[in-house]
C-alpha positions in Angstrom: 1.7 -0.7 14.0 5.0 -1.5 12.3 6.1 -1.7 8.5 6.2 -5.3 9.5 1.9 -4.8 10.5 1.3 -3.9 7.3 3.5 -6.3 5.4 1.0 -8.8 7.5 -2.0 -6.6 7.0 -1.5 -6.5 2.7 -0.7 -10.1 2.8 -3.8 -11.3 4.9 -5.8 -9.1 2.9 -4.4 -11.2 -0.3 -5.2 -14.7 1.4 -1.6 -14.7 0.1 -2.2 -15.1 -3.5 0.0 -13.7 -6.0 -1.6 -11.1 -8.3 -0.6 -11.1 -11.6 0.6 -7.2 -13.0 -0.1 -6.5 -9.1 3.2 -5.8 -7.2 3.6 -8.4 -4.1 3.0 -7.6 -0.6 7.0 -6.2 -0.2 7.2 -4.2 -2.9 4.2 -2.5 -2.2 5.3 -1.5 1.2 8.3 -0.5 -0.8 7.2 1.8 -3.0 4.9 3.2 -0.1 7.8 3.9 1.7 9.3 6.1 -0.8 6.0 7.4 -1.7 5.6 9.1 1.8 9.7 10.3 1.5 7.7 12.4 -1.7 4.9 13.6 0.1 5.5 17.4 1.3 4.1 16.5 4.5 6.2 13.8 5.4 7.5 16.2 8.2 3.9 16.5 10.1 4.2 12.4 10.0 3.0 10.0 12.5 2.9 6.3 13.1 -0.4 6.2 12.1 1.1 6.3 8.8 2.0 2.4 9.5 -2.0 1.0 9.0 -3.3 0.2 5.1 -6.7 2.2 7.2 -4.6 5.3 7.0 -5.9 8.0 4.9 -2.4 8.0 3.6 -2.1 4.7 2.6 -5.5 4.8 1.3 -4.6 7.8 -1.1 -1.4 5.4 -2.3 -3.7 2.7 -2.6 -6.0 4.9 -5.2 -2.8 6.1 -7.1 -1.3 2.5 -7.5 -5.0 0.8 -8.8 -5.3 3.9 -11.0 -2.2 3.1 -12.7 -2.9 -0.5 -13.5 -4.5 -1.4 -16.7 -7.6 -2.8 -15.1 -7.4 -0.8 -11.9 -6.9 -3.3 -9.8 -6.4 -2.7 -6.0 -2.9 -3.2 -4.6 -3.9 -4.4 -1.4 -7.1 -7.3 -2.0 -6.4 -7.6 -6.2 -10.3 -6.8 -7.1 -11.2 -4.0 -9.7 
């Protein structure tokens, strides 16, 4: 997969709506980017990084919704 795949993969999961307090499809993948650049283990990385099934991205996912008044997913917007 490519940062492109799961641009696509956040955006089909949407059906493309925009989610209000709920960072859009690029900005997510933005700040997931620079999220893994924090991670300690960035080093030991793989592509498999690249998939919202990740346990990575997954673990973002948690830390993003978690932050959000209503705890709202990123990825589909349901709390």
């Amino acid at each position: 997969m490519s940062l492109a795949g799961v641009y696509a993969a956040i955006d089909g999961a949407r059906g493309g709506a925009i989610l209000d307090g709920v960072p859009g499809p690029m900005e997510l993948l933005l700040r997931y980017v620079e999220w893994l650049g924090d991670q300690n283990w960035i080093d030991k990385a793989t592509t498999r990084l690249l998939s919202i099934e990740s346990p990575a991205f997954n673990q973002f996912r948690r830390e993003v919704a978690a932050r959000h008044p209503r705890e709202v997913d990123p990825v589909t917007g349901r709390w």
